[in-house]
C-alpha positions as a LaTeX table, in Angstrom:
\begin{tabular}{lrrr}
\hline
Residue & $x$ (\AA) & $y$ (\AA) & $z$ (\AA) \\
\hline
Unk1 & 7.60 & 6.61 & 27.61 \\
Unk2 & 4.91 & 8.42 & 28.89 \\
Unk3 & 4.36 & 8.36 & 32.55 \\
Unk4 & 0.56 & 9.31 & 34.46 \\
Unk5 & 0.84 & 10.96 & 37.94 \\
Unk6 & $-2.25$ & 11.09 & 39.65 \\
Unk7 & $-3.93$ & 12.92 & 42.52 \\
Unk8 & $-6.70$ & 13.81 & 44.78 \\
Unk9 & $-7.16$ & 10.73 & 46.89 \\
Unk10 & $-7.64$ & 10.24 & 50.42 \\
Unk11 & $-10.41$ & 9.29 & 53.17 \\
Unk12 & $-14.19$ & 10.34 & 52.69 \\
Unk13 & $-17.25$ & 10.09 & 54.56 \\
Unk14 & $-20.04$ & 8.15 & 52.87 \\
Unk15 & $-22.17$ & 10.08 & 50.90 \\
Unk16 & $-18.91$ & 12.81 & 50.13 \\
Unk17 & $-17.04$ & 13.59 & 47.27 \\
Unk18 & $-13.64$ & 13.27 & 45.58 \\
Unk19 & $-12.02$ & 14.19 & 42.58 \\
Unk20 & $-9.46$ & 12.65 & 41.58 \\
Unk21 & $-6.83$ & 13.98 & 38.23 \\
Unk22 & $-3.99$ & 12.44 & 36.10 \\
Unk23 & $-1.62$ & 14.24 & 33.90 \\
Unk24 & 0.28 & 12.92 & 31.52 \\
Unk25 & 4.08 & 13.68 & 30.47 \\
Unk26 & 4.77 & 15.34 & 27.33 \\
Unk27 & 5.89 & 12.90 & 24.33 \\
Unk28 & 5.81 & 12.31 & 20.57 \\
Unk29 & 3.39 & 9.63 & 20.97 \\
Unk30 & $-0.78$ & 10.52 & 20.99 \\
Unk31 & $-2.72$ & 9.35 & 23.76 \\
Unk32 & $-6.13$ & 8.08 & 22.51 \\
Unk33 & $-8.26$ & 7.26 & 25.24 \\
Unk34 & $-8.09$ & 7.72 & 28.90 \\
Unk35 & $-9.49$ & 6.33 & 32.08 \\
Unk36 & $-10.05$ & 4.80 & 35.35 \\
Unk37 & $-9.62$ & 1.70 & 36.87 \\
Unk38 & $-9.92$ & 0.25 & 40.79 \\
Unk39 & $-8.36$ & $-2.53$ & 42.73 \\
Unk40 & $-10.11$ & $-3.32$ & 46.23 \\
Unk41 & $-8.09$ & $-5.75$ & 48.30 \\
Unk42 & $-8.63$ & $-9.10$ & 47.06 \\
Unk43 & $-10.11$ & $-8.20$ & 43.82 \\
Unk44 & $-9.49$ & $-7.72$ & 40.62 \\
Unk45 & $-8.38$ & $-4.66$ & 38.94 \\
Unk46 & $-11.76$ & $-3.48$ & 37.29 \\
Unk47 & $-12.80$ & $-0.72$ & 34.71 \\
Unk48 & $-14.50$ & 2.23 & 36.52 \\
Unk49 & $-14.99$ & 4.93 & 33.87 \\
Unk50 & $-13.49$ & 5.64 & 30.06 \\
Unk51 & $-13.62$ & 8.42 & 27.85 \\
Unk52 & $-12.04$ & 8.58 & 24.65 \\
Unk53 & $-10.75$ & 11.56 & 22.71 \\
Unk54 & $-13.78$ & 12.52 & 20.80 \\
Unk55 & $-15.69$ & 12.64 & 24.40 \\
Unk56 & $-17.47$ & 9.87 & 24.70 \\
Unk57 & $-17.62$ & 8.14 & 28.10 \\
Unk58 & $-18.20$ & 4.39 & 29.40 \\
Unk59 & $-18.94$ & 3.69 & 33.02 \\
Unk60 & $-19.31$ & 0.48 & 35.58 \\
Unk61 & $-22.37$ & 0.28 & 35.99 \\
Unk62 & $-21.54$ & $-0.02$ & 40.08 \\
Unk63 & $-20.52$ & 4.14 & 39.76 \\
Unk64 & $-23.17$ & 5.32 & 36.56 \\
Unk65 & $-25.04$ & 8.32 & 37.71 \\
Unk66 & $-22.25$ & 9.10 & 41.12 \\
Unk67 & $-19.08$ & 8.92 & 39.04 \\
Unk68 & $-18.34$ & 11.85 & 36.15 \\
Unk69 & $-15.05$ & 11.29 & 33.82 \\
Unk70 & $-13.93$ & 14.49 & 31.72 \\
Unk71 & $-10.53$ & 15.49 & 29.98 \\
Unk72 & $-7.98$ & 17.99 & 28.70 \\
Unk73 & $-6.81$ & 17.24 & 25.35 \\
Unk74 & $-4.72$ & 20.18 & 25.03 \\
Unk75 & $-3.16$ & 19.24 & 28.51 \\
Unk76 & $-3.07$ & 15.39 & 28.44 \\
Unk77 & $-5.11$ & 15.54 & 31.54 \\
Unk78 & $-7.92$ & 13.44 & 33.06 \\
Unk79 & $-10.27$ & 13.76 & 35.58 \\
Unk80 & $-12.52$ & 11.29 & 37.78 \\
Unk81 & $-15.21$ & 13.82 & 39.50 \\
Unk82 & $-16.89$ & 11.04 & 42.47 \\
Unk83 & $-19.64$ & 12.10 & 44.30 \\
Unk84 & $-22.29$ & 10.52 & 47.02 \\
Unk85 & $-19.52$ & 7.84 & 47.63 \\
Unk86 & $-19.82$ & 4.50 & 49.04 \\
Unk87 & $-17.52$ & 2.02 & 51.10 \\
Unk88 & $-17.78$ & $-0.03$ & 48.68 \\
Unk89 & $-15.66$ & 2.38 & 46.40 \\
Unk90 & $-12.63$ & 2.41 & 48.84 \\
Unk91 & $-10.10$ & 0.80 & 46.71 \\
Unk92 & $-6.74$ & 2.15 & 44.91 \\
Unk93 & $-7.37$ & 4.04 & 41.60 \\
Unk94 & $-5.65$ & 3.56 & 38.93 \\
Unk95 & $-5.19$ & 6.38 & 35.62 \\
Unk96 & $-5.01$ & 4.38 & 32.64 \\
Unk97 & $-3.89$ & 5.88 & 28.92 \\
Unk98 & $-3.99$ & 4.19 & 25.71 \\
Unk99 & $-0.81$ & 5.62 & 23.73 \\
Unk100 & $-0.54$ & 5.46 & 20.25 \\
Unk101 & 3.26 & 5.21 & 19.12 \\
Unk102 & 3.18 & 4.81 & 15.08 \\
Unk103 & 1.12 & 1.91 & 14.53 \\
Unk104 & 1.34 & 0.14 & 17.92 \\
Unk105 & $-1.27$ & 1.30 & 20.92 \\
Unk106 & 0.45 & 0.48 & 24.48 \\
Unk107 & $-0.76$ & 0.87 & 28.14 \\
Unk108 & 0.45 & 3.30 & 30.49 \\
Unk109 & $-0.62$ & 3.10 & 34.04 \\
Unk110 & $-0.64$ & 5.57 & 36.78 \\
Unk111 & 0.89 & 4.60 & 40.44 \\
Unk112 & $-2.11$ & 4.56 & 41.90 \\
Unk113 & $-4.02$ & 6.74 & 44.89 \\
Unk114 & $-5.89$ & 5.25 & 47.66 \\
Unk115 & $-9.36$ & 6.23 & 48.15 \\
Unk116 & $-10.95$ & 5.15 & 51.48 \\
Unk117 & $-14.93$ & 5.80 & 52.30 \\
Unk118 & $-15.22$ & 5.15 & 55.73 \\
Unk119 & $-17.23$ & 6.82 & 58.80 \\
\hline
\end{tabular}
């Protein structure tokens, strides 16, 4: 098993900045990509930014240009840099990993943090 813990959530101002981080437990097993996702109340879980572990990055096109995803292969770690934040981004973020065991690629999901951008 490999569990994400994440951090760095909390309540913003609009137009402010968060950044948010997920580490992942040692294990035998190689985590390929890792990301972000969000869940506003009401809605569905959605896809907010990706990057896999040669670097390259996918965003929602609702965060591309405020939102900056980065990671530390070496320490499992991944990072979700938000800046110039809107309400509309208040929502609980998930850390997602792709884990490679063998052959077989699984999910492993973070417990989420709250984000809240409110005045």
């Amino acid at each position: 098993q490999v569990q994400l813990v994440e951090s760095g959530g909390g309540l913003v101002q609009p137009g402010g900045s968060l950044r948010l981080s997920c580490a992942a437990s040692r294990s035998k097993a190689s985590i390929i990509d890792m990301g972000w996702y969000r869940q506003a109340p009401g809605k569905q879980r959605e896809l907010v930014a990706l990057i896999t572990g040669g670097g390259s990055t996918r965003y929602a096109d609702s965060v591309q240009g405020r939102f900056t995803i980065s990671r530390h292969n070496a320490q499992n770690t991944v990072y979700l840099q938000m800046d110039n934040l809107k309400p509309e981004d208040t929502a609980v973020y998930y850390c997602n990993a792709v884990v490679r065991w063998g052959k077989i690629d699984r999910d492993a999901w973070g417990q989420g943090t709250q984000v809240t951008v409110s005045s």
